[in-house]
C-alpha positions in Angstrom: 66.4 157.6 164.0 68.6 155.0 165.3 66.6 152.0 163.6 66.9 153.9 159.9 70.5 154.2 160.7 70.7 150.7 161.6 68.4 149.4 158.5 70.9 151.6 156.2 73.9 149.7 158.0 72.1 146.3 157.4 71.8 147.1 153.6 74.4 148.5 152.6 76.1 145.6 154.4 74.0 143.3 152.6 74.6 145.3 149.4 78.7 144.6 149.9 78.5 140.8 150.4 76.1 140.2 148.0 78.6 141.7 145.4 81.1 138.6 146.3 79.1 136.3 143.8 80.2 138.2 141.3 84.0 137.8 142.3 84.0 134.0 142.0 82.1 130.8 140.3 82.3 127.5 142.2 81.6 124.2 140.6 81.0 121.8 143.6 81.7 118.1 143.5 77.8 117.5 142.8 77.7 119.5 139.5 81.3 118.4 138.3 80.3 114.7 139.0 76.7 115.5 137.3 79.3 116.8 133.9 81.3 113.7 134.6 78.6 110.8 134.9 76.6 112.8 131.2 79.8 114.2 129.2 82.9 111.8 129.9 83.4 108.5 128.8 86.4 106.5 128.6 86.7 103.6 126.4 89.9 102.1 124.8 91.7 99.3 123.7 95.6 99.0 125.1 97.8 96.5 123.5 100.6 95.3 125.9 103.8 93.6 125.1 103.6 90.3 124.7 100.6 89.9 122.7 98.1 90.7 124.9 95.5 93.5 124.8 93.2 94.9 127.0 89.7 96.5 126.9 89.5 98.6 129.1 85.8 101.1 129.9 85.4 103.4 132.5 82.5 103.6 134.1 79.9 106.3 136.4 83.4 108.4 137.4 82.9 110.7 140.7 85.6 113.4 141.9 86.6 114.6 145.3 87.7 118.0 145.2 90.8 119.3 147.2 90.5 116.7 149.9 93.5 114.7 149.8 95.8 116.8 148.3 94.8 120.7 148.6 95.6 121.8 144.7 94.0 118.0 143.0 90.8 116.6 142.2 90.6 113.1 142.4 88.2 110.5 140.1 87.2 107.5 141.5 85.6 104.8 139.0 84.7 101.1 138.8 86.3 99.7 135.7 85.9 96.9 133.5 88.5 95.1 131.8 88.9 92.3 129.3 92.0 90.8 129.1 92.7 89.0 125.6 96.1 86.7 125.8 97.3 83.8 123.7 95.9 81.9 126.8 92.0 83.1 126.5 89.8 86.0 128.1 89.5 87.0 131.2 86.5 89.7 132.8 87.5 91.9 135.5 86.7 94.6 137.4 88.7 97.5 138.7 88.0 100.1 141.4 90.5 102.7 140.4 91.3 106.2 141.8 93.1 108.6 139.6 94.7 112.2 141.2 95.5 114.9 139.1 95.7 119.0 139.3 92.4 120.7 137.0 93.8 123.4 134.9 91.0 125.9 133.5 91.5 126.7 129.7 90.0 130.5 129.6 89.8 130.1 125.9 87.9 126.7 125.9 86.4 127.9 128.4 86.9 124.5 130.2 88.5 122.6 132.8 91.1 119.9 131.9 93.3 118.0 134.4 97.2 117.5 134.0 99.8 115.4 135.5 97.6 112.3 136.1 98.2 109.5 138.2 96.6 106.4 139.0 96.9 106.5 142.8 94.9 103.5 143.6 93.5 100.1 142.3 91.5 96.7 142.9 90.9 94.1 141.0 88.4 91.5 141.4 89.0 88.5 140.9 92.2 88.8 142.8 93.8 86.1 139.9 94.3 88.7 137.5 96.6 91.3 140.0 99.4 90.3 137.8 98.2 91.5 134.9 96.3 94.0 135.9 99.8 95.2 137.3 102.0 95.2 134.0 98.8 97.3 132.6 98.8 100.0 134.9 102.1 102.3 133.2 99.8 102.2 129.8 96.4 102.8 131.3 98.0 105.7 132.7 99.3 107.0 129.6 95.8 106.5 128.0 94.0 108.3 130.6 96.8 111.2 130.3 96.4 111.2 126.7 92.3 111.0 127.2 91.8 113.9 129.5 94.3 116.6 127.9 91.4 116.4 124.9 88.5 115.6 127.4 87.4 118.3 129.9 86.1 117.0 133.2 84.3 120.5 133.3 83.3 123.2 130.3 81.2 125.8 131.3 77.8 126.7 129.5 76.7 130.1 129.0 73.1 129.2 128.6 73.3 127.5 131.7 72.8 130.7 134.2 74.0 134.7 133.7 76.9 133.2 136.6 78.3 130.6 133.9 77.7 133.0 131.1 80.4 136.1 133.3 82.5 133.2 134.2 83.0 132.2 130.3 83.9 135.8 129.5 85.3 136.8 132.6 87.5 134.2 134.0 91.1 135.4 135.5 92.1 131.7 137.5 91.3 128.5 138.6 91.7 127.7 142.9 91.2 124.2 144.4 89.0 124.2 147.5 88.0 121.0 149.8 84.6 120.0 148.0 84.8 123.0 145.1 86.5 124.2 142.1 86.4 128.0 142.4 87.0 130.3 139.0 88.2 133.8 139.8 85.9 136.7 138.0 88.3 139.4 139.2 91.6 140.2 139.9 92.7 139.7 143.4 
């Protein structure tokens, strides 16, 4: 009698934790970066005072999730640049880190970030820092102006019966180290 009353225990305990999947949906750094690297692509031509303009493409972005700061996800990417002045071209390339909080759109149902900021940047070769500097204000701009159009995440319904409840049943967004979490349910 005592082991059926423990198998009941172990079920129905299994039965009450197994129901927490249907509370939430995470997105992990692997699948966001996945949606990153296929869906998001960041390519644009920034004209700077002066007469100067820059070319300016993003490339294989990657995100850390709630690491630095708990409520942002930052995108890391290596950039390439082409600088056009009156006195010729010049090729770089820019490791730059951009920090910003996700925002989920129930009605899209997406994921967009707001208030961007370029955190952190290299440029290689070191010659063109200057430069590179005076861009920086505008390539923020552009980036903000890119990503409040450009999710960094949209869930598909056709993807798993999970994506499909969170499309329909979404009530919030939460930042966790390594995961975007969307809320099924009312806390």
């Amino acid at each position: 009698m005592r082991q059926f009353l423990l198998g009941v225990v172990l079920i129905l305990v299994g039965l009450v934790s197994g129901c927490d999947q249907f509370k939430e949906f995470s997105i992990n750094e692997g699948l966001l970066n996945e949606y990153l690297l296929k869906r998001v692509h960041y390519q644009k031509q920034i004209s700077l005072p002066g007469a100067a303009k820059a070319n300016i493409t993003l490339g294989d972005l990657t995100s850390q999730v709630g690491r630095k700061d708990p409520e942002k996800i930052e995108l890391s990417s290596q950039a390439q640049i082409q600088l056009i002045t009156l006195l010729g071209n010049v090729q770089a390339d820019m490791k730059l880190t951009i920090r910003a909080k996700p925002i989920f759109d129930a009605e899209k149902g997406a994921i967009f970030i707001k208030g961007l900021e370029i955190v952190d940047y290299q440029t290689t070769p070191e010659k063109v820092a200057a430069p590179i500097k005076v861009l920086i204000p505008y390539l923020n701009t552009s980036l903000s102006e890119f990503f409040d159009t450009h999710p960094v995440y949209v869930l598909n319904p056709e993807k798993s019966k999970t994506e499909a409840a969170a499309s329909k049943l979404a009530k919030g967004l939460a930042v966790k180290p390594g995961k975007l979490v969307i809320d099924l349910a009312d806390k």
